[in-house]
ROSE-4610 file (N, C-alpha, C; in Angstrom, 1 decimal, always signed):
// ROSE-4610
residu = [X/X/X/X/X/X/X/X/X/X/X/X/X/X/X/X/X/X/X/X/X/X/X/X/X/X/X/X/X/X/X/X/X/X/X/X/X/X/X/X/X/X/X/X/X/X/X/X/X/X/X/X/X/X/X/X/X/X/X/X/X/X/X/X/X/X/X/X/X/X/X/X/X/X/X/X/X/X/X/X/X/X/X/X/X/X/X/X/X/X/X/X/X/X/X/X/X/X/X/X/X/X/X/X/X/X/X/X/X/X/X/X/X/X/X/X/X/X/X/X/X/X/X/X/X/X/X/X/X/X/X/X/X/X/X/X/X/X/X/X/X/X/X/X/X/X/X/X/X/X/X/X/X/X/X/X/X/X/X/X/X/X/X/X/X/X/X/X/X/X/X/X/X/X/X/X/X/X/X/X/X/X/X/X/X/X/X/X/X/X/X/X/X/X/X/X/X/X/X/X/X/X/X/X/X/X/X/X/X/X/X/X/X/X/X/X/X/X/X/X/X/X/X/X/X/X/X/X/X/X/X/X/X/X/X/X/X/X/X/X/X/X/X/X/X/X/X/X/X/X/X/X/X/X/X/X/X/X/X/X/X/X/X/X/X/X/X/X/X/X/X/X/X/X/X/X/X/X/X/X/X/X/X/X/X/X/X/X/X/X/X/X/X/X/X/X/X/X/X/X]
num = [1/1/1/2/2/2/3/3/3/4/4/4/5/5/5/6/6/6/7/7/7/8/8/8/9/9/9/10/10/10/11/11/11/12/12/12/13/13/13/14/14/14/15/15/15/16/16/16/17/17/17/18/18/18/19/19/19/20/20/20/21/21/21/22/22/22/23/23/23/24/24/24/25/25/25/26/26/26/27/27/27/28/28/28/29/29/29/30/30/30/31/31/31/32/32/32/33/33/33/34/34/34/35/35/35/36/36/36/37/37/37/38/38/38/39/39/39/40/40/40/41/41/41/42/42/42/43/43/43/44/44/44/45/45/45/46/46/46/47/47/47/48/48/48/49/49/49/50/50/50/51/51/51/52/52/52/53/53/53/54/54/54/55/55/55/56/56/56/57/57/57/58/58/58/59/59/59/60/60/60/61/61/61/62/62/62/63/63/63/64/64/64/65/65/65/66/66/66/67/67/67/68/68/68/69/69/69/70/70/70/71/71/71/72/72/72/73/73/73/74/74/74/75/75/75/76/76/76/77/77/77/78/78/78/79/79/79/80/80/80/81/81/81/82/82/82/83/83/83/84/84/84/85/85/85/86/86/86/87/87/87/88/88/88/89/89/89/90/90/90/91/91/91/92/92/92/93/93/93/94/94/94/95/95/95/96/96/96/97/97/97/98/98/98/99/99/99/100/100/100]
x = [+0.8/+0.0/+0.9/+0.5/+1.2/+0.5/+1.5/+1.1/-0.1/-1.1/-1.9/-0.9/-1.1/-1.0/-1.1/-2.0/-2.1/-1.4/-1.1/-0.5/+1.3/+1.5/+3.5/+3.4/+2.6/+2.7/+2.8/+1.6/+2.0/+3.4/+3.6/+5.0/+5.8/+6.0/+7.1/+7.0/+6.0/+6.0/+6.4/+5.9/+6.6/+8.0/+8.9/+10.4/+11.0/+9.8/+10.8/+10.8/+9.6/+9.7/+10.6/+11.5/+12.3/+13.9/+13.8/+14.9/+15.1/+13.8/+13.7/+14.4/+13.8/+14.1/+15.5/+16.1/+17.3/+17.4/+16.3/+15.8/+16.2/+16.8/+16.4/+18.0/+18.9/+19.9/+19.4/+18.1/+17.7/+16.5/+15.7/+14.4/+14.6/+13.9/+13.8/+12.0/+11.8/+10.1/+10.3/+9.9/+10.0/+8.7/+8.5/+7.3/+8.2/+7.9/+8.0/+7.2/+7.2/+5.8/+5.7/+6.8/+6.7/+5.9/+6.0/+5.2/+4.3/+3.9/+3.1/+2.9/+4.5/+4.8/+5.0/+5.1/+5.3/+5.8/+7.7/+8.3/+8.8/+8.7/+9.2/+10.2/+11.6/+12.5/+12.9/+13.4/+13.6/+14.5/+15.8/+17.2/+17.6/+18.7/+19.0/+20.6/+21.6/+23.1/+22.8/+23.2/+23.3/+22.1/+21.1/+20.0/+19.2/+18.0/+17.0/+15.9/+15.3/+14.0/+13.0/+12.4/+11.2/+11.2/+10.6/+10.7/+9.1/+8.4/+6.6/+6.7/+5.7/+5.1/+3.8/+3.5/+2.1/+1.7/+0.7/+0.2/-0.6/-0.3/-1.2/-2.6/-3.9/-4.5/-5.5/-6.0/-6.9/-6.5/-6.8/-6.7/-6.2/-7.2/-6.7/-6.4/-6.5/-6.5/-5.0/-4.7/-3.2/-3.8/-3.4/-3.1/-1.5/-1.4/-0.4/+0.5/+1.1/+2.0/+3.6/+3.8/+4.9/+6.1/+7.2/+8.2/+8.3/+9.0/+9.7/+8.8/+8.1/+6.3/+5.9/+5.8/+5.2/+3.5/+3.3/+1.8/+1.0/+0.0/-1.2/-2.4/-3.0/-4.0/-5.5/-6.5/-7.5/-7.9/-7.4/-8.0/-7.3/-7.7/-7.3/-7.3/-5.9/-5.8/-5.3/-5.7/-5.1/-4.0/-3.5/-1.8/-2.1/-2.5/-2.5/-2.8/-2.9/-3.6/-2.1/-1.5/+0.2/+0.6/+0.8/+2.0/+1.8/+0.6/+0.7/+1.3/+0.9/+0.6/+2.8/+2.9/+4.7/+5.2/+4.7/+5.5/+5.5/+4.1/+4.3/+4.8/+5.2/+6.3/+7.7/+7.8/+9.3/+9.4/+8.6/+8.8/+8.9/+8.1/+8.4/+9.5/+10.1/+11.4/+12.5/+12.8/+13.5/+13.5/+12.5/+12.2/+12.6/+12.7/+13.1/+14.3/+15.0/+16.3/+17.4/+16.9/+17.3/+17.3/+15.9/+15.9/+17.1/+17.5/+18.6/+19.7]
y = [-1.2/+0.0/+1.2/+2.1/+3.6/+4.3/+5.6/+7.0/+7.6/+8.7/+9.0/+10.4/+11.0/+12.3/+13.0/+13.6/+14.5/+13.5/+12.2/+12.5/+11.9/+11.8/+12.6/+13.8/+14.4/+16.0/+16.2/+15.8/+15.7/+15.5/+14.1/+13.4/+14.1/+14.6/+15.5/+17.0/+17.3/+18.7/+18.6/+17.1/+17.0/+16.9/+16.2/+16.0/+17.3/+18.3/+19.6/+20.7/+20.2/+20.8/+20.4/+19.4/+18.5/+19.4/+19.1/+19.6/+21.5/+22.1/+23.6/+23.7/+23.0/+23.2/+22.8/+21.8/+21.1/+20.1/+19.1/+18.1/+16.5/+16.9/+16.0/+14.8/+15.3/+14.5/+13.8/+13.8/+13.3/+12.4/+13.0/+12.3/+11.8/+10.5/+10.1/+10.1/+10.3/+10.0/+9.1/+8.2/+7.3/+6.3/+6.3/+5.1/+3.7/+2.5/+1.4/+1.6/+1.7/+1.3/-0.3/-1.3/-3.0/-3.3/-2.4/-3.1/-2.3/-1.2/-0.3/+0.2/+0.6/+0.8/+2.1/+3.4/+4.7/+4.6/+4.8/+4.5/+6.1/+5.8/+7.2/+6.9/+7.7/+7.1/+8.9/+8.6/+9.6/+9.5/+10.1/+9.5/+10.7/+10.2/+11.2/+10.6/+11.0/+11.0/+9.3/+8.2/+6.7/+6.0/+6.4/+6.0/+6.3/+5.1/+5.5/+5.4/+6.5/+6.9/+6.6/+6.4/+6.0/+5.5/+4.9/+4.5/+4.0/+4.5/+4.0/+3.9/+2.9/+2.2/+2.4/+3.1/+3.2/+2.1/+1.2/+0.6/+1.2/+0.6/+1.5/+0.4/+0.5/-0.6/-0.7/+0.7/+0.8/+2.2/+3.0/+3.9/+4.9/+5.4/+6.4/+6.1/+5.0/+4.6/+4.4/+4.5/+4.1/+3.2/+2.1/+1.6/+1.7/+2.4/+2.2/+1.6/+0.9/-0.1/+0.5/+0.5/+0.7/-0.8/-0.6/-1.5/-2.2/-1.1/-1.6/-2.2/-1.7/-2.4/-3.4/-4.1/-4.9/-4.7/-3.6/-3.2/-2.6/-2.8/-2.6/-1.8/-0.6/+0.1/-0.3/-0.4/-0.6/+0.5/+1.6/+2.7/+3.5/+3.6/+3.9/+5.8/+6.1/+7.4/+7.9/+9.1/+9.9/+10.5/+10.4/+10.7/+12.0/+13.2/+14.1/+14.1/+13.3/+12.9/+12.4/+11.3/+11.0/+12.2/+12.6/+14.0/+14.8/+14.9/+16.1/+15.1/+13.8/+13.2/+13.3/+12.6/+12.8/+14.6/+15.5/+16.7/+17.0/+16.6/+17.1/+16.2/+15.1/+14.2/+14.9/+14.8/+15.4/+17.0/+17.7/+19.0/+19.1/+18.0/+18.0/+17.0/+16.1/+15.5/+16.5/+17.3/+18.4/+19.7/+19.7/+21.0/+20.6/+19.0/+18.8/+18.8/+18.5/+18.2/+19.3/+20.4/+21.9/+22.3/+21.6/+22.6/+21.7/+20.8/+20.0/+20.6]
z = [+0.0/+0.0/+0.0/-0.6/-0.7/-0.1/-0.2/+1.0/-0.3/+0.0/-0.7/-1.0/-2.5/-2.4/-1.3/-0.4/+0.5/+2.1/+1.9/+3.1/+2.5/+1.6/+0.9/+1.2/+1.0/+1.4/+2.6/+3.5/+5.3/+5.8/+5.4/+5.8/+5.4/+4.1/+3.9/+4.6/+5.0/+5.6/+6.9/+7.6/+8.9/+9.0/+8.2/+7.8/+7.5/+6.8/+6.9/+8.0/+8.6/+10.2/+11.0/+10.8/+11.2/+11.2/+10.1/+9.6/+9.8/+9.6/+10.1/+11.7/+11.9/+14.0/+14.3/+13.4/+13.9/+14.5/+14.2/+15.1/+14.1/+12.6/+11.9/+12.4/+12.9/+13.5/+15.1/+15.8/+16.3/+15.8/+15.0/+14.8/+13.4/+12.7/+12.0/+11.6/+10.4/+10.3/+8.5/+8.5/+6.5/+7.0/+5.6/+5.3/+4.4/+5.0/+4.4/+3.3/+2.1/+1.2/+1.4/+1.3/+1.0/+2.5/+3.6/+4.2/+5.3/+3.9/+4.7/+6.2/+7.0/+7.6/+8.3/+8.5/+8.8/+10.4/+10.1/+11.2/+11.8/+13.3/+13.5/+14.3/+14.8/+15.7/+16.6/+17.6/+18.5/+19.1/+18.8/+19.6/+20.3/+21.5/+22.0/+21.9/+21.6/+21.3/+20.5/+21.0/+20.6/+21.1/+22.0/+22.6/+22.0/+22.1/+20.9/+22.3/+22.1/+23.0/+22.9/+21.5/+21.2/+19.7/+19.4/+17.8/+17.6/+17.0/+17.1/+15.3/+15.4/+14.1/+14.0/+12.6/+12.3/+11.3/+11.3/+10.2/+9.8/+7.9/+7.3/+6.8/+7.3/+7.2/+6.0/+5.8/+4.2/+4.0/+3.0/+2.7/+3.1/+4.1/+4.6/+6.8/+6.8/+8.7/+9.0/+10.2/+10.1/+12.1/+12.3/+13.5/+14.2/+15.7/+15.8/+16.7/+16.6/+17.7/+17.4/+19.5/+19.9/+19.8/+18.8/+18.7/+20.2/+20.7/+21.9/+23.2/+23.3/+24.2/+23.3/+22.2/+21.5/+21.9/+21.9/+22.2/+21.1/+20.2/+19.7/+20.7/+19.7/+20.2/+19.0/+19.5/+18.1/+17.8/+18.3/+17.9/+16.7/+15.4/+14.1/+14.1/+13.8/+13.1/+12.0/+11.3/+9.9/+10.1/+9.0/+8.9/+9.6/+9.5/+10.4/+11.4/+12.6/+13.8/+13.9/+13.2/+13.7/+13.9/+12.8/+12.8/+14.1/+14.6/+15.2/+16.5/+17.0/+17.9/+18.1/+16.6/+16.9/+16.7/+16.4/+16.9/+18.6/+19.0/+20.1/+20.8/+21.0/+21.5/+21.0/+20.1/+19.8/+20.9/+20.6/+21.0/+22.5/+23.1/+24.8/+25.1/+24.1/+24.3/+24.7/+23.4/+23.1/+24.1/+24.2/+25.4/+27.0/+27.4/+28.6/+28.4/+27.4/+27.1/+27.3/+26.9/+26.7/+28.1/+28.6/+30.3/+31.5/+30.9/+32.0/+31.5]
């Protein structure tokens, strides 16, 4: 399954938010297309903090399960319901990070 027009656009506008802030040597955001995957990673120096997996399940739904918890939620979200769900994780990573 592939990303739709309007959410390549999303993904890519999150990646350049990414990169605007200076965040893109910490955070990672790519889509598997082979196995419709949308992985996100969050490192701090060689430690990986978080890394969440979105499935992509029809069209436009994405389910999503935490790698490292091997945990599943059934409650289905839109690629812009991710994005925002991973900026503001990223942005209170970053912001405690700065305040130590």
């Amino acid at each position: 399954m592939q990303l739709t027009n309007k959410e390549q656009k999303l993904l890519s506008t999150y990646q350049n938010w990414l990169k605007k802030n200076n965040l893109s040597g910490n955070c990672n955001a790519y889509f598997i297309s082979k196995t419709s995957m949308l992985v996100f990673q969050v490192w701090n120096l060689e430690k990986i903090i978080s890394e969440t997996i979105w499935l992509k399940t029809d069209k436009e739904k994405w389910q999503f399960y935490i790698k490292n918890l091997g945990e599943k939620f059934n409650k289905y979200f839109s690629l812009k319901e991710i994005l925002e769900i991973e900026k503001d994780f990223v942005i209170k990573t970053f912001k405690e990070k700065s305040s130590l």
